[in-house]
C-alpha positions in Angstrom: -89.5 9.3 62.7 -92.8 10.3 60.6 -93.9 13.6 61.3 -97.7 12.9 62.9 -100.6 14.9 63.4 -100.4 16.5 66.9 -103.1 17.7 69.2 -102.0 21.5 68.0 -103.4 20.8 64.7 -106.1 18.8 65.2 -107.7 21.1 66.9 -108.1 23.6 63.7 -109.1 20.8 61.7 -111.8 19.3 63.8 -113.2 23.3 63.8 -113.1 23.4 60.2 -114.4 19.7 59.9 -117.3 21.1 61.5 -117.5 24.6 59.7 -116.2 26.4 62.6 -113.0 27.2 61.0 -110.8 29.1 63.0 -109.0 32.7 61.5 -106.7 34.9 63.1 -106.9 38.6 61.4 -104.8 40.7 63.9 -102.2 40.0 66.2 -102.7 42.7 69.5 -99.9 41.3 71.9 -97.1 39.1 71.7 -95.3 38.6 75.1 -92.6 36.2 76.0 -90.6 35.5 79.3 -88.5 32.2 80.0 -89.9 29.8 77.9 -93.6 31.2 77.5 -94.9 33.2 74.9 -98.3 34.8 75.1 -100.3 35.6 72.3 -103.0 38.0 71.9 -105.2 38.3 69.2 -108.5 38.3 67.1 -110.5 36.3 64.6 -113.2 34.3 63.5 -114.1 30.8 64.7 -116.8 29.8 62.5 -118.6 33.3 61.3 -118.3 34.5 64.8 -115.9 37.2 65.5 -113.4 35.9 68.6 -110.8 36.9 70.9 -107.9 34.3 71.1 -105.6 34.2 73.6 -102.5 31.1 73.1 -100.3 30.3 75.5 -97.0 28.5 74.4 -94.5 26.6 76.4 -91.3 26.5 74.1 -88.6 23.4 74.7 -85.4 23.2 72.1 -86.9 26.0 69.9 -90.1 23.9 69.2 -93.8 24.1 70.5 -93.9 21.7 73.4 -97.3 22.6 75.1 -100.4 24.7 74.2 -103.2 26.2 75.8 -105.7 28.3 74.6 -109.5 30.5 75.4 -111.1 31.4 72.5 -114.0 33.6 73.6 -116.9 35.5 71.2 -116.9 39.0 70.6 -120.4 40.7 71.7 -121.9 43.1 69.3 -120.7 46.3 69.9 -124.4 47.4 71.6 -124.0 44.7 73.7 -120.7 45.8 75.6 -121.0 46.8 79.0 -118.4 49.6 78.6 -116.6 51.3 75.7 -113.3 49.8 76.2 -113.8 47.3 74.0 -111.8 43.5 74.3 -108.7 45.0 73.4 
């Protein structure tokens, strides 16, 4: 069976179709337990720094659901504490 274009790419690519490409720079957390793993990390979607966090649901060693926030970064002076997202 052909390999098609799932829903966990097409998401990316409808971004980038749109110039919102999404980019992940740095990887804070990667948890796993059962058949989840939880990944925590930080980007760009678009020119906009983001926080993404993925949630995977793993079946036979392959990616069989996916969900996902992806939420922007405030400027720094617009924090309302120093702890930062991370």
């Amino acid at each position: 069976m052909p390999v098609t274009n799932t829903g966990l790419a097409a998401g990316p690519q409808a971004l980038a179709a749109r110039g919102s490409a999404v980019k992940y720079d740095k990887a804070y957390k990667v948890l796993g337990e059962g058949n989840f793993v939880l990944v925590v990390s930080e980007g760009t979607c678009g020119d906009r720094p983001t926080s993404f966090y993925d949630l995977y649901r793993i079946q036979n060693g392959k990616i069989a659901e996916h969900w996902d926030t992806l939420e922007t970064i405030p400027p720094r002076a617009d924090w309302k504490n120093p702890n930062g997202k991370f």
